[in-house]
C-alpha positions as CSV (number, residue, x, y, z in Angstrom):
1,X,-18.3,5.4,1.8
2,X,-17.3,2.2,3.4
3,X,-14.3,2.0,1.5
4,X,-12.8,5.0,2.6
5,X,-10.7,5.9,5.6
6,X,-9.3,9.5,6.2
7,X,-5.9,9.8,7.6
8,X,-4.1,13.0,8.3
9,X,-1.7,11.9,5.0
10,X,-0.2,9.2,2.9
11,X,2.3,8.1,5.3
12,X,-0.1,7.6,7.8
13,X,-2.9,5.4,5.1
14,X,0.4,3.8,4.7
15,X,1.1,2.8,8.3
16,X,-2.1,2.0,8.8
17,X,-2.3,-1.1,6.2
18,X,1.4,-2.0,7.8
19,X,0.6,-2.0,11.2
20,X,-3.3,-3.3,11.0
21,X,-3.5,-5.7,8.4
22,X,0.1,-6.3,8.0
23,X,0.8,-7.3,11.5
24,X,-2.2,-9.6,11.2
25,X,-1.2,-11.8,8.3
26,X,2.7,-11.6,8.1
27,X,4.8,-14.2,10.1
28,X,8.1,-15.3,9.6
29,X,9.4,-16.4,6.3
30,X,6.6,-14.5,4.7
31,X,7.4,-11.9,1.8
32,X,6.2,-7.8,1.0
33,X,7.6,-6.8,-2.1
34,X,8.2,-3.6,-3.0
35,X,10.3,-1.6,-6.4
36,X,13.5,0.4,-5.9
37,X,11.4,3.4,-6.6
38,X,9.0,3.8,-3.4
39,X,9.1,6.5,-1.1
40,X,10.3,6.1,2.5
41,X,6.4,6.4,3.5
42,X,5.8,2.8,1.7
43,X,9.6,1.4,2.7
44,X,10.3,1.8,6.2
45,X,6.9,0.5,8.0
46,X,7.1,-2.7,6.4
47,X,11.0,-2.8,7.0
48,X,10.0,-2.4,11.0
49,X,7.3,-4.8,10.7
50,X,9.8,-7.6,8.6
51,X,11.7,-7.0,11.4
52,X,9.0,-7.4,14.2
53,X,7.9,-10.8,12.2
54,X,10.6,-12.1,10.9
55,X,9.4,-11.5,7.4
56,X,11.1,-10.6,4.1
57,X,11.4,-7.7,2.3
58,X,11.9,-8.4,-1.5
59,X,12.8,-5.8,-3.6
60,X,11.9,-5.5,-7.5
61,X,14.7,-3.3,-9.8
62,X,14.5,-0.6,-12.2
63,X,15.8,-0.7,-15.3
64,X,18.6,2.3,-16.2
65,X,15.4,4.2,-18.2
66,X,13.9,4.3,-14.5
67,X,10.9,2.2,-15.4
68,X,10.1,-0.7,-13.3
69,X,11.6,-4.3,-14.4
70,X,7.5,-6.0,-14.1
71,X,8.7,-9.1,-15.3
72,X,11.4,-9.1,-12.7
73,X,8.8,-8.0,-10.0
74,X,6.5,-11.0,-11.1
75,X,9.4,-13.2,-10.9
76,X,9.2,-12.2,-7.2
77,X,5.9,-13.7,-5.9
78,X,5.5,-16.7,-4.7
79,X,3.3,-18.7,-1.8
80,X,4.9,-17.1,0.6
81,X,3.9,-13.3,-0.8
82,X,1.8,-11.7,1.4
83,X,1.5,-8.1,0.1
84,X,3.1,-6.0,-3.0
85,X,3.5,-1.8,-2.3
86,X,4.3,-0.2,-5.2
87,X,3.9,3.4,-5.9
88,X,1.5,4.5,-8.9
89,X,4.1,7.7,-9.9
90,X,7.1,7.8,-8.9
91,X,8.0,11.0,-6.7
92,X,12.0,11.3,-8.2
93,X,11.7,9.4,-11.7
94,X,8.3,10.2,-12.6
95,X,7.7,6.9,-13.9
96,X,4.0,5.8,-14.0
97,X,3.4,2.2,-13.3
98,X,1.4,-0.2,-15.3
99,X,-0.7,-0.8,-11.8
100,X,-3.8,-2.2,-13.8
101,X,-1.7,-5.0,-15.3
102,X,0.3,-5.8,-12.0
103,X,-2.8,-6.0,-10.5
104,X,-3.7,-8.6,-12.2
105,X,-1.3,-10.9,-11.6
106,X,-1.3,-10.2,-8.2
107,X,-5.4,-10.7,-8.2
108,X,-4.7,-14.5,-9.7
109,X,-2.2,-15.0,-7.2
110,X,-3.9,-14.0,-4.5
111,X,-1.8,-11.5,-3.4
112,X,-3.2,-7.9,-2.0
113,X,-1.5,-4.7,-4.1
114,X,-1.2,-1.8,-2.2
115,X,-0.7,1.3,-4.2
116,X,1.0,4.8,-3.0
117,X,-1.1,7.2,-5.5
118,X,0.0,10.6,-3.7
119,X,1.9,11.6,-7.2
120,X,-0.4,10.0,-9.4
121,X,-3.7,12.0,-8.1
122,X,-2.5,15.3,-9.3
123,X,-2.0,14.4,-13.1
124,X,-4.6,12.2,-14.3
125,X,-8.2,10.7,-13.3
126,X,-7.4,7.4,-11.0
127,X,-10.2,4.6,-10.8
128,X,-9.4,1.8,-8.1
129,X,-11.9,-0.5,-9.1
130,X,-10.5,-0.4,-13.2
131,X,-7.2,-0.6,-11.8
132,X,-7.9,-3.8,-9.5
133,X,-5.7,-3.1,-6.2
134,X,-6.7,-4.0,-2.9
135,X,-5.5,-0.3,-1.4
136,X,-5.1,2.9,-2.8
137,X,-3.8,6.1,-0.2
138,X,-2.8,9.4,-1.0
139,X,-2.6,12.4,0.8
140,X,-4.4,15.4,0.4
141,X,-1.8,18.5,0.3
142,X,-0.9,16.8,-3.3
143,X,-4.9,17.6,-4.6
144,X,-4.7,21.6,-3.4
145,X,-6.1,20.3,-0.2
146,X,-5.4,21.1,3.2
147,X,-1.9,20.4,4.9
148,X,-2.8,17.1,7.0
149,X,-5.6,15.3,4.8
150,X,-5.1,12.0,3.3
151,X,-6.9,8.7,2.4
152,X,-6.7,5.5,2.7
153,X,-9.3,3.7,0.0
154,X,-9.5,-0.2,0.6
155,X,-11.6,-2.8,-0.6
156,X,-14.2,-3.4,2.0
157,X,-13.9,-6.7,3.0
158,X,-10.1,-5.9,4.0
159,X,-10.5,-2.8,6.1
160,X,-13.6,-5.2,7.7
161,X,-10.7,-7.5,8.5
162,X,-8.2,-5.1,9.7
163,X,-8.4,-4.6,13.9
164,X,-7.9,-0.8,15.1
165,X,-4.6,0.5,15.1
166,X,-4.9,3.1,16.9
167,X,-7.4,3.6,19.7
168,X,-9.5,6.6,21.6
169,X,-12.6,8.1,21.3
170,X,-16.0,7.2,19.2
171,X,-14.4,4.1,17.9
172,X,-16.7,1.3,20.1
173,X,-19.5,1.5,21.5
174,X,-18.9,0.7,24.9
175,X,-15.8,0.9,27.0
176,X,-15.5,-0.7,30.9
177,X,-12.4,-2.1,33.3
């Protein structure tokens, strides 16, 4: 239960790991990669916050079979990596990506993996903790569920990292000028 965080869908989970732990640990010269393959929802926050931070957005190909080139992705990371996004299913190729093995190398390197699940959910069983990333979201419309569900699953001691993104009601305890 502390490891989940509903969000009214995948774009927003999405956001929410951009603009909360993102903002807090990317600076300039820093790097988010990401494949050729994502969906707009896990390219364009981190394009705005590259852009805010002077980061870098590295991208990792696919080959012409439309699976992703790993080796070329791995080739990728360095010291200066501070997060890989990568979709689990692709949404227009319908490539599944090894995420388990990607997560590994990302796990030695210390690099968090954030992982776009929403086409993945619908097809086959997903564990996060076999599969080793630091983020999972999806969104709920995908799993027969209602038009503006989604989640956002995190390993806790991220989220516990992560400051509010958005503030209002029932989030502190107390609230003064």
């Amino acid at each position: 239960a502390d490891e989940i965080v509903f969000t009214k869908n995948a774009t927003e989970a999405l956001n929410l790991v951009a603009w909360s732990w993102g903002r807090a640990n990317l600076a300039e010269g820093d790097a988010v990669v990401l494949s050729q393959m994502e969906h707009h929802a896990n390219i364009v926050p981190w394009q705005l916050l590259c852009a805010q931070t002077g980061a870098v957005l590295k991208v990792a190909p696919v080959a012409d079979d439309g699976s992703l080139e790993v080796d070329a992705l791995l080739a990728l990371l360095n010291e200066r990596t501070c997060l890989v996004g990568l979709t689990h299913v692709s949404n227009v190729l319908g490539t599944i990506n090894p995420i388990a093995r990607i997560a590994v190398a990302t796990r030695e390197r210390g690099i968090p993996l954030l992982v776009d699940g929403s086409q993945a959910l619908p097809h086959f069983p997903v564990d996060v903790s076999a599969l080793g990333c630091d983020f999972y979201a999806f969104t709920g419309h995908k799993l027969f569920g209602p038009t503006g569900t989604g989640v956002l699953w995190g390993r806790s001691e991220l989220l516990e990292a992560m400051s509010p993104w958005i503030g209002g009601g029932e989030m502190i305890e107390s609230v003064s000028f």
